[in-house]
C-alpha positions, 0 to 999 in steps of 0.5 A, a space after each residue: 780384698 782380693 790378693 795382689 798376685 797372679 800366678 801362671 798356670 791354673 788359678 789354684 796354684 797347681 796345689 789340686 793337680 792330678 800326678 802320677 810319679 813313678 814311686 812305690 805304693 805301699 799295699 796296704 793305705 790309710 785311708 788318706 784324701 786324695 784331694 789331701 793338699 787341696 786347702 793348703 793354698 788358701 792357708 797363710 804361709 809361716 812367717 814366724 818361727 815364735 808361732 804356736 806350731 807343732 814342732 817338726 822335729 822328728 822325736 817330738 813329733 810322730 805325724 811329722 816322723 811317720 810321714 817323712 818316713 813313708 815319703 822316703 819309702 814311697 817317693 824314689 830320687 829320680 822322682 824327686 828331682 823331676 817332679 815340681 814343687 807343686 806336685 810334691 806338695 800334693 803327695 805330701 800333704 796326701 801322706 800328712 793327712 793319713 799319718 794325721 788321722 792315723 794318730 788322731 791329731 786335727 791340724 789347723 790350715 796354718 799348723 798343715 801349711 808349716 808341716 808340708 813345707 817343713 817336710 818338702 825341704 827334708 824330702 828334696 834335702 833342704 835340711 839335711 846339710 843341718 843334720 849331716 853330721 848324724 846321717 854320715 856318722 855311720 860311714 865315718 871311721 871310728 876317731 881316737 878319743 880326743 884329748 883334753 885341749 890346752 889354752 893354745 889348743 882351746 883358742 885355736 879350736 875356738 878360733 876355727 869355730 868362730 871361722 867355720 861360723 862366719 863362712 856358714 853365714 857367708 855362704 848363706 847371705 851369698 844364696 839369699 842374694 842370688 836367689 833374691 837376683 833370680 826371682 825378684 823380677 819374676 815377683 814383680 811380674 807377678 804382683 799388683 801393686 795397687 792391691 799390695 800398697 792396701 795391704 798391711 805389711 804383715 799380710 803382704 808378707 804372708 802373701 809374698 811367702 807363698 809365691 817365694 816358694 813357688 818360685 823358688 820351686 820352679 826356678 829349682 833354687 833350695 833355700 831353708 826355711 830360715 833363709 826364705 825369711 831373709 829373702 822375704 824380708 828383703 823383698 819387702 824392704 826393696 819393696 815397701 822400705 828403704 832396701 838395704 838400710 832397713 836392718 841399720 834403722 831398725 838398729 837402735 843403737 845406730 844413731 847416723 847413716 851414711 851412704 857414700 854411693 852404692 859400695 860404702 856405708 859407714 854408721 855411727 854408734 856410740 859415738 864412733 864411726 864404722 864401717 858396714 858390710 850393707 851394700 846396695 846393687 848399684 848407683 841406680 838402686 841407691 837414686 830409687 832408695 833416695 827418690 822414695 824418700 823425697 817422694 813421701 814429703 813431696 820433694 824430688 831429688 834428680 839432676 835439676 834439685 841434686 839436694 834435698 832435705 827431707 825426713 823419714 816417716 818416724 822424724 829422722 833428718 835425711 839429707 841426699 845429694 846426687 849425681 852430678 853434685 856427687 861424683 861417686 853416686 848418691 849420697 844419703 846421710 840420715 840422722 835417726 831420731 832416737 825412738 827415746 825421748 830424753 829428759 834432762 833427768 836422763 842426761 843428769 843420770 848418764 853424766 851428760 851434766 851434773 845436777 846443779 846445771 840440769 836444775 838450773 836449765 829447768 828453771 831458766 825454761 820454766 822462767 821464760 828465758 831465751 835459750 840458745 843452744 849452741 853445738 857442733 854438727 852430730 853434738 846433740 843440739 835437736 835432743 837437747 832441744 827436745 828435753 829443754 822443751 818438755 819445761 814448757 807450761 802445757 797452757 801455753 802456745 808454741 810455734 816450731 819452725 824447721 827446715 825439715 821437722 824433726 822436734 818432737 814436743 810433748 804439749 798438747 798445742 803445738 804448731 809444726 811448721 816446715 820450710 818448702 823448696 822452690 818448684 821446678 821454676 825455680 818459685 814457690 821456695 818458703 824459707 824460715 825467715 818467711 815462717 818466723 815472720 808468719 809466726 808472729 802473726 799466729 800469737 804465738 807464747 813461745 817460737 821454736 826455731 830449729 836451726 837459726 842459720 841465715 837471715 832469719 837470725 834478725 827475725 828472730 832476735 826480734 821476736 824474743 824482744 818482742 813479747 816472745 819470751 822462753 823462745 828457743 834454737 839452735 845454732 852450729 858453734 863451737 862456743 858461746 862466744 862464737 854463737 853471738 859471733 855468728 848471730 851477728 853474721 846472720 842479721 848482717 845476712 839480712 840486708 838490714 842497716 844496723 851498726 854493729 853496736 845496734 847489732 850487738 844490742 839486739 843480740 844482748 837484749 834478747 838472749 839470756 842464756 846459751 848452752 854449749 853441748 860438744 860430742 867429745 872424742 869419747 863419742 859421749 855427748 856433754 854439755 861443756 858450758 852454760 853462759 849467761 848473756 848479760 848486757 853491754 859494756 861499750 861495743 862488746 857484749 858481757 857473758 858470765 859462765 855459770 858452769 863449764 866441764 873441766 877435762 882431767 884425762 881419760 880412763 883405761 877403756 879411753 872415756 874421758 874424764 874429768 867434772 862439772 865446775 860450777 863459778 858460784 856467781 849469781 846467775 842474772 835471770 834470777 829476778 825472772 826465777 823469782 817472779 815464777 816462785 823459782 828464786 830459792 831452788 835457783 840460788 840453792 843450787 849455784 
């Protein structure tokens, strides 16, 4: 496959140029190749600092100490600064591979390419302002011996440290994004985008490292080898990813990602919401970031669709909302799908339930129950979801059905299905209420229904009343009560005539239980409620709780506290559980 760069200049990349810099020849060679440099083009760039490469530090290494040397005696300042990058190369690598062979060591194309780069940045004082301290310390005036700090004096050096720190990360995010400013339009000028969309990310890296550096040699910008990794990666974030939100993804411990315009963006970890320093160019940035991610599910996002719901390739739920909706730019919300799968053995470990509900729950799905779980936004109604599911006998046939997918069933038969907005017309929309009725027609054991938010309630119902037993979904609520409340507000949505006590009926008949889980003010989630629906008395549909939280106050560091109370009534699936062998384990816990 042919490279996705073309450079100017001569199609070696200036690496076999003849040179002549005035610098001082030493008497006596070593019998070093003139054409010394010539291979290293064709040698990978480094990419990593965990590679297995000799080290360039000058007491570990004589090659790398002895060719330092003999480049700072033979190469004078003025040369330095008037010669380009290219040229340097060329005498550097000449020098490398006498002192190599002097000492009798084989460098391979990768451990040479990593060398001469090493040393291009000593020679032009790249890295001399990491060892400043030594080369200035025999100009500095002898100190007076330092005296053993107190507690005051300990934390104020400790404090300027920490400051000194902060400033030098400072100083150098603020080169990384003005060098990533000057050479990003010239990269682009230079590279293919057909060959580097085949290329594997690591090999496009590799690539894109060579051509940083050359231009960063021509533009005349110093950065050090830890710095032009930054850069890299953020040039291939803009190019392949999603920009300046790569690093927040890649962080597990962020569970939401908000963008409000270019200037703000606020995570959430643990539960808390927090300010970030990320920060995009401007609005047209943060729309090109949106419009990527919309294009990779085939959906568009511009004046005409100013919303859209999408996902990220590994399942996380994207929203975006633009201009002229937005009036500060384009907002993107993201909730990331946890690369852990969570069971309900891990919500009994992390005291997210006691182990009498976690055994009950685990059998109400394995017993065929309809579950609805109930849940404010960012609760964690998807998760729970996700860890009920894994209940399911792995014979069975199950249908999901999301607005944009993010359900991550384990079972190896699975039917994903996912809605589709209308075209630029305003025709071709495929909402949930159209899959649930599809759904029925796919004998289906089991509907998985993502979030239950409109219409497709009444489907829904009907399917659990139907031969559907063990079916699932969510719904935003903030208590049982409430869920059946605005089950009936949804079939009402449909345009069916029912009264409300045919309504009820149905809602009564085809739930068993609902499971309420809270994201409390602690940021811990917990399930605070596990209701039974029972049936009817009158008009009114009859529930018994059969666990509950009970808050008790909070602790030092401000988690709440309190425990999982369980009513001791005997739950009304249990002729379900027994009918599945499950009877026993069901009333041992209750």
């Amino acid at each position: 496959m042919s490279p996705p760069f073309g450079r100017r200049g001569s199609s070696d990349g200036g690496f076999n140029r003849v040179v002549n810099l005035p610098f001082r020849r030493p008497t006596k060679s070593n019998g070093g190749s003139a054409g010394g440099a010539a291979d290293t083009d064709d040698a990978p760039p480094a990419t990593s600092a965990q590679d297995d490469r000799p080290s360039t530090d000058s007491n570990r290494n004589p090659v790398y100490q002895k060719t330092a040397a003999m480049l700072r005696e033979r190469i004078d300042a003025g040369a330095r600064r008037n010669a380009s990058r290219d040229q340097l190369a060329a005498l550097v690598g000449q020098a490398l591979d006498q002192n190599a062979a002097a000492e009798g060591v084989e460098l391979n194309r990768l451990q040479r390419r990593d060398m001469i780069s090493a040393l291009l940045n000593d020679l032009l004082g790249i890295e001399q302002a990491a060892t400043a301290p030594q080369a200035t310390a025999s100009r500095t005036p002898p100190q007076a011996p330092a005296e053993t700090p107190g507690p005051a004096k300990k934390g104020r050096n400790t404090a300027a440290k920490a400051d000194g720190t902060a400033g030098r990360a400072a100083t150098s995010q603020a080169s990384i994004m003005g060098a990533k400013e000057r050479i990003q339009q010239v990269l682009m000028e230079r590279i293919d985008m057909g060959a580097a969309s085949e290329l594997a990310r690591d090999d496009l890296s590799q690539q894109i490292t060579e051509v940083v550096q050359e231009i960063l040699g021509e533009v005349k910008i110093q950065l050090n080898s830890a710095e032009q990794r930054d850069l890299v990666t953020m040039l291939l974030n803009d190019m392949l990813g999603l920009g300046p939100l790569e690093p927040l993804l890649a962080d597990e411990a962020v569970t939401d990602i908000m963008v409000n315009g270019p200037k703000q963006v606020y995570v959430e970890r643990g539960g808390k919401l927090e300010l970030t320093d990320v920060e995009f160019k401007d609005n047209t940035q943060v729309m090109n970031i949106a419009t990527r991610i919309v294009t990779r599910v085939g959906r568009r996002i511009d004046e005409t669709t100013p919303l859209v719901d999408a996902r990220l390739e590994d399942g996380s739920r994207v929203n975006i909302i633009a201009p002229p909706l937005a009036i500060d730019g384009a907002s993107i919300s993201i909730r990331k799908f946890s690369k852990q799968k969570l069971n309900l053995d891990d919500y009994e470990r992390q005291n997210n339930m006691s182990t009498a509900m976690a055994t009950v729950l685990r059998i109400a799905s394995r017993a065929r129950c309809n579950i609805l779980v109930s849940g404010g936004t960012g609760s964690g109604k998807t998760t729970l979801l996700n860890a009920l599911s894994q209940m399911i006998d792995t014979g069975e046939r199950i249908v999901t059905i999301e607005d944009a997918a993010e359900l991550q069933l384990q079972q190896p038969h699975v039917v994903r299905l996912e809605t589709r907005p209308p075209n630029l017309e305003g025709l071709g929309a495929i909402s949930i209420r159209d899959l649930v009725r599809n759904a029925l027609r796919m004998r289906p054991d089991r509907i998985i229904v993502g979030e239950v938010r409109g219409d497709e309630a009444l489907d829904m119902m009907q399917a659990m009343n139907t031969g559907h037993e063990g079916s699932m979904g969510t719904i935003h609520a903030n208590s049982p009560r409430e869920a059946m409340t605005r089950l009936e507000n949804m079939i009402g949505m449909s345009g069916v005539n029912l009264s409300p006590k045919a309504v009820r009926t149905q809602i009564s008949d085809a739930l068993d239980v609902i499971v309420q889980v809270s994201r409390m003010r602690d940021g811990i989630r917990r399930i605070v409620s596990i209701t039974e629906v029972i049936g009817m008395e009158g008009d009114i549909i009859t529930t018994q709780e059969l666990f509950a939280f009970k808050y008790q106050g909070e602790d030092a560091d401000g988690r709440l506290q309190g425990h999982f109370e369980g009513s001791g009534l005997r739950p009304h699936f249990t002729p379900k559980a027994e009918y599945f062998g499950l009877h026993l384990a069901l009333l041992e816990v209750i």
